[in-house]
FITORMAR-43577 format. One record per residue (C-alpha): x, y, z. Coordinates in steps of 0.5 Angstrom, whole numbers, padded with zeros to 4 digits, always signed. Layout:
BEGIN
XYZ/...
This chain:
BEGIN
+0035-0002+0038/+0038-0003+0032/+0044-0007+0031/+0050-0004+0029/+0054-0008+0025/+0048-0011+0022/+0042-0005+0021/+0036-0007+0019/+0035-0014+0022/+0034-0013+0029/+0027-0016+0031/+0024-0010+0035/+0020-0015+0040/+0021-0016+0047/+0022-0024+0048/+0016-0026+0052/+0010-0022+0049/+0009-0027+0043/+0009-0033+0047/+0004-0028+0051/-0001-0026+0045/-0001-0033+0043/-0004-0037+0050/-0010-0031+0049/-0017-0034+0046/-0019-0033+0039/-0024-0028+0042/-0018-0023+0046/-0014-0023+0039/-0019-0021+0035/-0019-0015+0039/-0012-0014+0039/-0011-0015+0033/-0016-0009+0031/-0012-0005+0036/-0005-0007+0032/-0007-0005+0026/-0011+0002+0027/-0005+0005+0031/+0000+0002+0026/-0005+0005+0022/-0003+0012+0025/+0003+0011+0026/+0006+0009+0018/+0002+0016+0017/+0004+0020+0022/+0011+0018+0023/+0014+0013+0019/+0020+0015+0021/+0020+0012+0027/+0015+0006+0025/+0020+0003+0020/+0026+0003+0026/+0022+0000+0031/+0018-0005+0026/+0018-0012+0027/+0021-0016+0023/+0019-0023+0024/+0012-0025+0029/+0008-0029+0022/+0004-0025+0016/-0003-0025+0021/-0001-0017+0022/+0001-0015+0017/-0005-0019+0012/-0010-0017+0016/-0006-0009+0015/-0007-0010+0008/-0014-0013+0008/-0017-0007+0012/-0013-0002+0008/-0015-0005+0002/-0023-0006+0004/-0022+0002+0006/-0020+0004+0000/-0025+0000-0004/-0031+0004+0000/-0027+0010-0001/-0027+0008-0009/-0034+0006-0009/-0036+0012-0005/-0033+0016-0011/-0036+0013-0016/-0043+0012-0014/-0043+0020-0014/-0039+0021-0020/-0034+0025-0019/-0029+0020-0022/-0032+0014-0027/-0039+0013-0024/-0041+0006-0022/-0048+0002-0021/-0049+0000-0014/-0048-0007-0017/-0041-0006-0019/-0040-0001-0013/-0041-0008-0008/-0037-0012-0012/-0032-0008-0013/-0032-0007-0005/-0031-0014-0004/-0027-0016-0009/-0021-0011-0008/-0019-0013-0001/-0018-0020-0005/-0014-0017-0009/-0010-0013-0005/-0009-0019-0001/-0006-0023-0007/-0002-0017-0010/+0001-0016-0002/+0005-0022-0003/+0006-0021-0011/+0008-0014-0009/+0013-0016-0003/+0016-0021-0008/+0018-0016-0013/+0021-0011-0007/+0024-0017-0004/+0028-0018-0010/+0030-0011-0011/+0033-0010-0004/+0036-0016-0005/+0039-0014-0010/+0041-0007-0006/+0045-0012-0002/+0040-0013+0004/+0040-0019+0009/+0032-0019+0010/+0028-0025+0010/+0023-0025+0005/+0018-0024+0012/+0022-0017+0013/+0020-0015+0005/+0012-0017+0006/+0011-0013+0012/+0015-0007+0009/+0010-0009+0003/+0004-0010+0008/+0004-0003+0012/+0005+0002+0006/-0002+0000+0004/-0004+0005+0010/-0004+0010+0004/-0009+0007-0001/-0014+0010+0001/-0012+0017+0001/-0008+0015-0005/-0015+0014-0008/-0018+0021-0007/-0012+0024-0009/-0013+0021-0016/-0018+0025-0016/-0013+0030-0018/-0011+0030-0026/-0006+0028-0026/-0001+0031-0021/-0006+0026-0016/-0003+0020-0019/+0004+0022-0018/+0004+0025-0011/+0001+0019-0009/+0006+0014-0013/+0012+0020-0009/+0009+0018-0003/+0008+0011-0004/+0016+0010-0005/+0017+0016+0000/+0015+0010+0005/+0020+0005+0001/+0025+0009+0001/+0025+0010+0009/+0023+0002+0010/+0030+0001+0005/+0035+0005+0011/+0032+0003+0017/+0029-0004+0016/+0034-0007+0010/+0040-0003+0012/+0041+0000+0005/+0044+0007+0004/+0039+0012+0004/+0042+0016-0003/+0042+0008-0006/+0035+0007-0004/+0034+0014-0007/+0037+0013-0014/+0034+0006-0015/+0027+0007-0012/+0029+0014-0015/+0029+0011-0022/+0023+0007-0021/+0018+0012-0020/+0021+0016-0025/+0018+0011-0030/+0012+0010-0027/+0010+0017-0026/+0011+0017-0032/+0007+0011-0034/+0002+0014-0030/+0001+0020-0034/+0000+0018-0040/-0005+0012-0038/-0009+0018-0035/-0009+0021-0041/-0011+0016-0045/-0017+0014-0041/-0019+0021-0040/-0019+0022-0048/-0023+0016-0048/-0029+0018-0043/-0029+0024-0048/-0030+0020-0054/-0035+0016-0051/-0038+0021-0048/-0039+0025-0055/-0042+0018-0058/-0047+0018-0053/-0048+0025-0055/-0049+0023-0062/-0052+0017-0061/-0058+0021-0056/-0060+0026-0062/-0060+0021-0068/-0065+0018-0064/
């Protein structure tokens, strides 16, 4: 339950439950953990409503790393699945593996960077949260990556919509896990998608006209042979 005179910094973990996962074998927390992150999983796409009230605020990175791996390893089989049948920028079966596994990777590094950067924000915002809190929130909003990617398929609305959801799910984590008003998440988060859809347009254009441009060279090149 939440606090009410501090919002945002209740721990949503019975007292003994830690102490219990902690004594059960590599072999029985594997499992648990592959349980954790999938119903984690629906429940950040279902109901994020409810999943940032009762998200837990401490209990270690483990969960939440784990999160942000698997989500980026979908969206890199998502992305690679894409590419090798050319609905978006076609890729070698080479890139395709690479990219699959180097995008986890990146995610990963990019969770505790991007944490970093929310952490600053919401402190600025006048949260309270430890930097834990902020990388969890981080973490599990990774759960859109790879439908974000297949709505990139769509130009240029794609990228917008899944950068509006995206913050959507920032704003919903501000109010219920830093305790911030829901209308100051609005217009600072608010502000920062604005810039960024906007970013976002443009960049898609210029690598559309680019595709273009390499496209008719090869074009050219083809008939001078």
């Amino acid at each position: 339950m939440i606090d009410d005179e501090n919002p945002g910094m209740q721990d949503a973990e019975a007292p003994g439950r830690r102490d219990h996962e902690d004594d059960l074998q590599v072999d029985e927390q594997i499992p648990l953990l592959i349980s954790k992150t999938m119903s984690n999983w629906v429940a950040v796409l279902v109901n994020p409503l409810k999943f940032f009230s009762d998200m837990q605020r401490s209990g270690g990175y483990l969960e939440p790393l784990v999160f942000a791996v698997a989500a980026g390893l979908a969206s890199g089989i998502v992305r690679m699945v894409i590419g090798l049948v050319g609905w978006g920028f076609y890729v070698t079966t080479a890139w395709a593996i690479l990219a699959l596994i180097l995008t986890p990777i990146f995610v990963a590094i990019g969770s505790f960077i991007g944490a970093g950067i929310l952490y600053l924000i919401w402190q600025g915002m006048g949260s309270k949260a430890p930097f834990e809190a902020s990388y969890r929130c981080a973490a599990y909003v990774t759960a859109i990556a790879p439908i974000a990617v297949l709505l990139r398929l769509i130009p240029y609305a794609g990228g917008v919509l899944a950068l509006a959801w995206g913050f959507g799910l920032l704003i919903l984590a501000s109010e219920k896990v830093h305790g911030i008003a829901r209308n100051k998440a609005l217009i600072v988060f608010g502000a920062i998608f604005a810039v960024l859809a906007v970013l976002s347009v443009v960049s898609e254009y210029h690598a559309r006209h680019l595709i273009y441009e390499l496209g008719n060279w090869r074009v050219h090149i083809g008939s001078n042979d």
